[in-house]
C-alpha positions in Angstrom: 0.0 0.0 0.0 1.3 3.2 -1.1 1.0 6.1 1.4 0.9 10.0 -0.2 2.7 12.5 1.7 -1.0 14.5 1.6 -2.0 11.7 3.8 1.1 11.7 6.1 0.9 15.6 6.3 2.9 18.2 8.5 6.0 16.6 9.9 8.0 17.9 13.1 11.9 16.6 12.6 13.0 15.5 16.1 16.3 14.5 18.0 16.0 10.3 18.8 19.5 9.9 20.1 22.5 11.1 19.3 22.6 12.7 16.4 19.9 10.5 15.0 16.6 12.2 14.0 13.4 11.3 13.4 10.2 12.4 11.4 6.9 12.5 12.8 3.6 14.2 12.0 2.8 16.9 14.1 -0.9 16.2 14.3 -0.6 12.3 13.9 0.9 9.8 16.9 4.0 11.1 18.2 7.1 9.2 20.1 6.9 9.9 24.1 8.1 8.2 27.6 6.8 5.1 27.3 9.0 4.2 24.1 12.5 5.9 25.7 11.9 4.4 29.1 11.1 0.7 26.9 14.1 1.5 24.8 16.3 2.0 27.6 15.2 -1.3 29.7 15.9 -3.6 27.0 19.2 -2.3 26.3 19.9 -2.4 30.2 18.6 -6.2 29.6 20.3 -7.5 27.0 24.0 -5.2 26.7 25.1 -7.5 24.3 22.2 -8.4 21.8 22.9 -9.7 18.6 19.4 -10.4 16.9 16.4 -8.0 18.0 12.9 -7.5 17.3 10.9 -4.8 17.8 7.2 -5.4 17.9 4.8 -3.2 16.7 7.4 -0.5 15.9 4.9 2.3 14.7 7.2 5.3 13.2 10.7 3.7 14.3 11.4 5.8 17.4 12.1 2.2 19.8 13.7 0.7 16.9 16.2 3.7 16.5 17.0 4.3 19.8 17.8 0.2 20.1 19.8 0.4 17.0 21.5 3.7 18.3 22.8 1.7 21.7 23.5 -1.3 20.2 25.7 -0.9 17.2 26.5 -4.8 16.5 23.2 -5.7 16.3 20.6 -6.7 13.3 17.1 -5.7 14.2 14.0 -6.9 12.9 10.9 -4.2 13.3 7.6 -4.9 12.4 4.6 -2.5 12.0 1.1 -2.9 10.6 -0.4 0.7 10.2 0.8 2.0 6.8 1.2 5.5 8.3 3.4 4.7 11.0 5.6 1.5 8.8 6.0 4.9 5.9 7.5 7.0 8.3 9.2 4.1 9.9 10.8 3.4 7.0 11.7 7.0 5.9 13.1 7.2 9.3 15.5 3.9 8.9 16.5 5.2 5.9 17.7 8.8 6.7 20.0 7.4 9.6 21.4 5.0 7.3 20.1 2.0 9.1 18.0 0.6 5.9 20.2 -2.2 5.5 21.0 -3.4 9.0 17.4 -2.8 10.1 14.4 -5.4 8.3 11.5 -3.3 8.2 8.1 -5.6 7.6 5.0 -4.1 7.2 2.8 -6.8 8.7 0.3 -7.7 11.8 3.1 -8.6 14.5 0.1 -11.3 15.3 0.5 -13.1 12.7 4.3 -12.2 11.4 6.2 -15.7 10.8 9.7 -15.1 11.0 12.6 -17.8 11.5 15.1 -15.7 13.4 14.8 -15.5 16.9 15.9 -12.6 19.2 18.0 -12.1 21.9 16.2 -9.2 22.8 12.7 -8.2 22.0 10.5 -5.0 22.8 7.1 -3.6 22.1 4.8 -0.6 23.6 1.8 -1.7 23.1 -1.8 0.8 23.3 -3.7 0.0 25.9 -7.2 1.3 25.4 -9.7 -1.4 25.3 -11.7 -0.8 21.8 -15.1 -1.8 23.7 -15.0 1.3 25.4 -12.7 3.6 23.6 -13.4 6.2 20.6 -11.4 5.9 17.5 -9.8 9.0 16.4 -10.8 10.8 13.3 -7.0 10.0 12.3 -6.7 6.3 11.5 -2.5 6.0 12.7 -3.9 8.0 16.2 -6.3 5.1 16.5 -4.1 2.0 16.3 -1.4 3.8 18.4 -3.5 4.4 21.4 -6.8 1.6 21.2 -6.2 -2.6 20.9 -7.4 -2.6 17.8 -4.8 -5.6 16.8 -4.4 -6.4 20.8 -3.0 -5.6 24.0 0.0 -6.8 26.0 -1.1 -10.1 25.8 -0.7 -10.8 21.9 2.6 -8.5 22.7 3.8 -11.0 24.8 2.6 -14.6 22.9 4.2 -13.0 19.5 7.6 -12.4 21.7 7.4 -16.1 23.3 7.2 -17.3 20.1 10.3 -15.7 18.6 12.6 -15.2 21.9 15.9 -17.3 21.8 17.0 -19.3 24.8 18.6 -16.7 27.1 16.4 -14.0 25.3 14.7 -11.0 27.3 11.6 -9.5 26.4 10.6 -6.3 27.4 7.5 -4.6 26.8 5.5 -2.2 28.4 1.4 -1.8 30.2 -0.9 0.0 31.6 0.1 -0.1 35.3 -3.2 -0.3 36.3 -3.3 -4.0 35.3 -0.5 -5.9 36.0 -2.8 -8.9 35.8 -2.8 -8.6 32.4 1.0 -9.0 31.8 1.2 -11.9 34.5 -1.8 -13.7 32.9 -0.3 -13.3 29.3 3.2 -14.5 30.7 1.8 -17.5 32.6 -0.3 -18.1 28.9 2.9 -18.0 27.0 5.4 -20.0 28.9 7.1 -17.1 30.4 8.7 -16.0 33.6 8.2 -12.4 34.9 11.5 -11.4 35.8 11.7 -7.7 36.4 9.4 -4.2 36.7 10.1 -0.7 36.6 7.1 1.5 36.9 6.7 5.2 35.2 5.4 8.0 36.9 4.5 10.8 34.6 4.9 13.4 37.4 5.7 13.3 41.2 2.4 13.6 42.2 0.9 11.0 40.1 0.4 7.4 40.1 2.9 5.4 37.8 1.5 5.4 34.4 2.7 2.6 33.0 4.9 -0.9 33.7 7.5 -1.7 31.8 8.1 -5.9 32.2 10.8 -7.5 31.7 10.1 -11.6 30.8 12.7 -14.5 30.0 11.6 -18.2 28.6 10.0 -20.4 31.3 12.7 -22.0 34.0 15.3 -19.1 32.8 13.8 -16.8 35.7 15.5 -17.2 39.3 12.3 -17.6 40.8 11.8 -14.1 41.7 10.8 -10.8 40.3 13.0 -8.1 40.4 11.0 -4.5 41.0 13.2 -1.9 40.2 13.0 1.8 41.3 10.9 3.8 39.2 11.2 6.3 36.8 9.0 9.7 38.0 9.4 11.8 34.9 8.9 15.5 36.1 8.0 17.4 39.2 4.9 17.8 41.0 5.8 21.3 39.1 6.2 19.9 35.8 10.0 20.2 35.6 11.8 17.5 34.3 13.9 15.3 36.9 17.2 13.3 37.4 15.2 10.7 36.5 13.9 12.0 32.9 17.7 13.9 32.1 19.1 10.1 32.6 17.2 8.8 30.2 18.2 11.4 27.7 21.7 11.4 28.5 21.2 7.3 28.0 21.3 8.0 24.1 23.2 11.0 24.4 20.6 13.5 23.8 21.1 17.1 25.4 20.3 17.8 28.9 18.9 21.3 30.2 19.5 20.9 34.0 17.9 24.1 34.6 14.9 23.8 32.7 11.6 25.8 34.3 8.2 23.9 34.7 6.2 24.5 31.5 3.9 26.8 31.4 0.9 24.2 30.8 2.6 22.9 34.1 2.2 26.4 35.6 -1.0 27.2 34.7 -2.4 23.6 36.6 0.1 24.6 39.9 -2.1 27.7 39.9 -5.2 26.4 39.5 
């Protein structure tokens, strides 16, 4: 399917990591915390991955940053939505990753592949369809609603293609952790680590990211790391949220003021 850049429209060109960049529409999905702080814990994960896979991969941002920190890697990214896998692959392509990066436009559902990864992500959406509108904006629906299913098809596509040793990573709504251990326990998994996000201090965490490893490869226990609280109870950005940056060596403004969006709800 061919995608017109009248359908794509207005574009914002954005720092990834380093000096990487990477397209996106300014009124279409856009990358955010939940694929950096993703990113980050599978390269924490798996240091030294050799084969990864990046499930549902939308416009490339997870699959740049994980190609970014892991230079010896191939990569495998996968993305249904013909919006998102266009800019995905215009994004590949500017950072000159087209050849060491396999780009298939495809359900990750369904996807038969015979590699197997050493490390594998995904961020899924986690609005249940039933009781969810659908954007007017087709790439703003499959981004943000199950429309091709939650963590749980996230995490039987990953069993199915991790390698002995292999980690997993993906990340859910925190509000239902039930759902990731119910998916693991359907897949042959073990949980073996979580790291909540908190969007701002004085906010419940957000989202879970999970890390999972092939069933008997876990010690038994899981792992709950500190979490990641993104910005003040002011709106400022923390340690927490310049760490992450400075993980894939983007610039760091340690004296950056709350926002005014940020002021304007202190005030209210």
């Amino acid at each position: 399917m061919t995608v017109t850049d009248e359908e794509i429209g207005e574009l914002s060109d954005d720092a990834i990591a380093g000096d990487w960049r990477l397209w996106q529409r300014v009124r279409g999905h856009r990358y955010s915390l939940d694929d950096v702080a993703t990113a980050r814990e599978g390269v924490l994960a798996r240091p030294d991955a050799q084969r990864v896979i990046d499930l549902g991969c939308g416009i490339g941002s997870v699959t740049l940053m994980l190609a970014y920190k892991l230079r010896d890697a191939r990569v495998i990214a996968i993305e249904a939505q013909a919006i998102s896998h266009e800019l995905a692959r215009r994004n590949l392509a500017r950072n000159g990753l087209s050849e060491r990066v396999r780009l298939i436009h495809g359900d990750l559902r369904t996807v038969a592949l015979e590699e197997r990864g050493d490390l594998i992500t995904g961020t899924p959406p986690y609005f249940d369809p039933k009781k969810s509108s659908p954007s007017t904006d087709s790439q703003r629906t499959y981004a943000r609603i199950e429309m091709r299913g939650g963590i749980e098809d996230y995490v039987a596509a990953g069993a199915r293609l991790l390698a002995p040793g292999g980690r997993l990573v993906v990340c859910g709504d925190a509000r239902r952790p039930d759902r990731a251990m119910a998916g693991a326990a359907a897949a042959g998994l073990d949980v073996i680590a979580t790291r909540d996000v908190v969007p701002r201090a004085d906010k419940d965490a957000l989202f879970t990211i999970w890390t999972f490893a092939l069933r008997g490869e876990g010690t038994g226990t899981i792992t709950a790391h500190a979490p990641i609280v993104a910005r003040t109870a002011d709106g400022a950005r923390t340690e927490d949220a310049h760490a992450m940056r400075r993980f894939f060596d983007q610039q760091v403004n340690e004296d950056e003021a709350p926002s005014p969006r940020a002021r304007a709800r202190r005030a209210r």
